[in-house]
N, C-alpha and C positions, 0 to 999 in steps of 0.2 A: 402371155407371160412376158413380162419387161426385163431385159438383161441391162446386166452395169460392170462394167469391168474400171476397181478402182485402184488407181497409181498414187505415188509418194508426192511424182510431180518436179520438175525440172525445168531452170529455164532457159535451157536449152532449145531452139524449135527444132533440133535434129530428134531428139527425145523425146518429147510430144509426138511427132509425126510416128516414132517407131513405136508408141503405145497405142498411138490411132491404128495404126498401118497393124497393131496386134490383134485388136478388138476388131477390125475389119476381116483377118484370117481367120478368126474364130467364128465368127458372124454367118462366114462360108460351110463352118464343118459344121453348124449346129440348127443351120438354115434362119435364122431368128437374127436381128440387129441389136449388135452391140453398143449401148451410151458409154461415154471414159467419164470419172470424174476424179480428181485428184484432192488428196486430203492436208496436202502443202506447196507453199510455192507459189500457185497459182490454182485459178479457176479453172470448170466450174467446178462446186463441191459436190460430195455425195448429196446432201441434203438437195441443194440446188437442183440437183438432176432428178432426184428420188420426187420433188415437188412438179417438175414439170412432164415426169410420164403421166398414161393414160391409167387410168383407175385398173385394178387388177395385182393380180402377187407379183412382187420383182426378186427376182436374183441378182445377190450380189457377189461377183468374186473377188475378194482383193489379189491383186498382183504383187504380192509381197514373199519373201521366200522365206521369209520367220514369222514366228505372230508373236510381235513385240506391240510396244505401247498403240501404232497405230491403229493396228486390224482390233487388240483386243478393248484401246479405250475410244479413239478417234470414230472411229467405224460404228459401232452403237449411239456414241455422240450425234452422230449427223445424220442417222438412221431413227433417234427419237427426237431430233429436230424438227424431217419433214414431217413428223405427224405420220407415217404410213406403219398401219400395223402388219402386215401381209410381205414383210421383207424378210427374205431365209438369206443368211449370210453363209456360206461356203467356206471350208476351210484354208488357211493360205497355200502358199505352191512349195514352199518346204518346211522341214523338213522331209524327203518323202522321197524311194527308192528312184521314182522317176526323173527329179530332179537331179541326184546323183549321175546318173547315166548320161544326163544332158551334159553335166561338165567333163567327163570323161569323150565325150563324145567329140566336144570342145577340144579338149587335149591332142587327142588323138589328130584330129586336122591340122592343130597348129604345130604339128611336130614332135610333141614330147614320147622320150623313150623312157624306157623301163631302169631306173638308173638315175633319171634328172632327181631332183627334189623339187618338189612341189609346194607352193603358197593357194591355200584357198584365202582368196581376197575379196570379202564382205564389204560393206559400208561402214557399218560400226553404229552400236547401240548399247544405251547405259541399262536397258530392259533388261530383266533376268530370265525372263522367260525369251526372246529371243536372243540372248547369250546363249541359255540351253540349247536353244534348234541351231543355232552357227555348230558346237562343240556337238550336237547329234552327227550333221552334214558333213562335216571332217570330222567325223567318225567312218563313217559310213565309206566313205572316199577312201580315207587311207586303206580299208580295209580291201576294198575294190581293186584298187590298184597295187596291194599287198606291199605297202612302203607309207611311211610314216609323211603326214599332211600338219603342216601348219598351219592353224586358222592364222591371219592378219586383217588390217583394218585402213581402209583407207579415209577414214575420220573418225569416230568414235572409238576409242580403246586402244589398246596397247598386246601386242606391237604393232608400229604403224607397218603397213608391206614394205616400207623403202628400206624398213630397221628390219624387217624378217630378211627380206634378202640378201641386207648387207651381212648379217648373223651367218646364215646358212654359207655363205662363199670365203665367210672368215675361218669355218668350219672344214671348209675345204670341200664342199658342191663344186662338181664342175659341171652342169647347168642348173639353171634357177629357173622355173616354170611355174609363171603365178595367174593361176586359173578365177580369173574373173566370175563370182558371186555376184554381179550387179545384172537387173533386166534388161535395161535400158543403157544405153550411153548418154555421157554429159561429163560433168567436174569430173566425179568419183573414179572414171574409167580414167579420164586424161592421167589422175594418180598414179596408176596403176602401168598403164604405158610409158609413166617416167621413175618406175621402180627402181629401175637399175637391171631388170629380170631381161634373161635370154628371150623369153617368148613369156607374152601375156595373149592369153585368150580374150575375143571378142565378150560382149555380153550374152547373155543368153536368149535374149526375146524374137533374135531371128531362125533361132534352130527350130524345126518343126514339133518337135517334143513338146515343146510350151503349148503351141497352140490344142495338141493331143490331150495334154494333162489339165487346161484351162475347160475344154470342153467334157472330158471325164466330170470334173466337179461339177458342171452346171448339168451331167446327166445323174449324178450321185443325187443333187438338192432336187428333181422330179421331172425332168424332160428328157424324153427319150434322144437319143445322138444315136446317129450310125457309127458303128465299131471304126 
């Protein structure tokens, strides 16, 4: 069975290495090798990679935490590109209880108390359908944490996180804690880190959870995984 773990793509080489350095962790709990391909930015692409595995079914996961235009148009694009009929595509990594808990998990290390107000800070997408899994995800979150989440945007949409921040402490917040929605670091983090926020969380692709939830879905598409 052929594994493919595919990213947005960054060009970043910090970024890349921490998508590598994901697919490589996952590689570990599922005993099987992980190929990256990326659907922007840069090489190589799904297609590309899906062409040069060895004949047999592949799994794909996308590493995306909505399933916006990418996973639902790009990802079948390049999946009927290589030609290979025998590819199960896996659902993305959010919206979905486990991802929740990673960002809270996130919080909780970088400091935030019961009391801050909170920014969930995405990438930003004009998709409707991943507008809904952002608006599920802080859902979900606020409820978790029993205090009200603002989704913000660190490129696509409104409000951008610099303007949620600035809002929430004009509101009279006295701290601002804006919890990083991105996998990967690059641009969209650097954003974020210059929000104006008391604490921003790291990204998520180094918490162990990812690799957990990454390998659940390639046990859900037909390979068994140790718990």
């Amino acid at each position: 069975m052929n594994l493919l773990l595919i990213a947005h793509g960054t060009r970043r080489p910090g970024g890349v290495a921490m998508i590598a350095d994901l697919a490589e962790r996952v590689g570990a709990v599922v005993n099987r090798p992980l190929r990256v391909a990326f659907v922007d930015v840069l090489g190589p692409s799904p297609a590309q990679v899906l062409r040069s595995l060895p004949p047999g079914p592949a799994i794909a996961v996308p590493a995306f935490l909505s399933s916006g235009y990418h996973v639902r148009t790009d990802i079948p694009a390049h999946i009927a590109e290589s030609a290979r009929p025998d590819v199960t595509v896996t659902a993305a990594l959010g919206p979905s209880p486990e991802i929740v808990r990673i960002i809270i998990d996130g919080l909780l290390e970088s400091g935030w108390c019961p009391g801050d107000s909170v920014v969930l800070a995405a990438a930003g997408t004009s998709d409707p359908h991943a507008q809904r899994d952002l608006r599920a995800t802080a859902a979900m979150l606020s409820a978790a944490l029993d205090s009200p989440t603002q989704l913000a945007y660190a490129a696509t949409g409104t409000p951008r996180v610099a303007d949620a921040v600035a809002a929430l402490r004009a509101r009279g917040a006295r701290r601002v804690v804006v919890a990083s929605y991105l996998l990967a670091d690059g641009l969209f983090q650097d954003r974020l880190n210059a929000s104006g926020a008391d604490i921003v969380t790291p990204p998520l692709d180094r918490h162990p959870g990812i690799v957990a939830l990454i390998a659940r879905r390639v046990r859900q598409a037909g390979i068994p995984v140790a718990a």
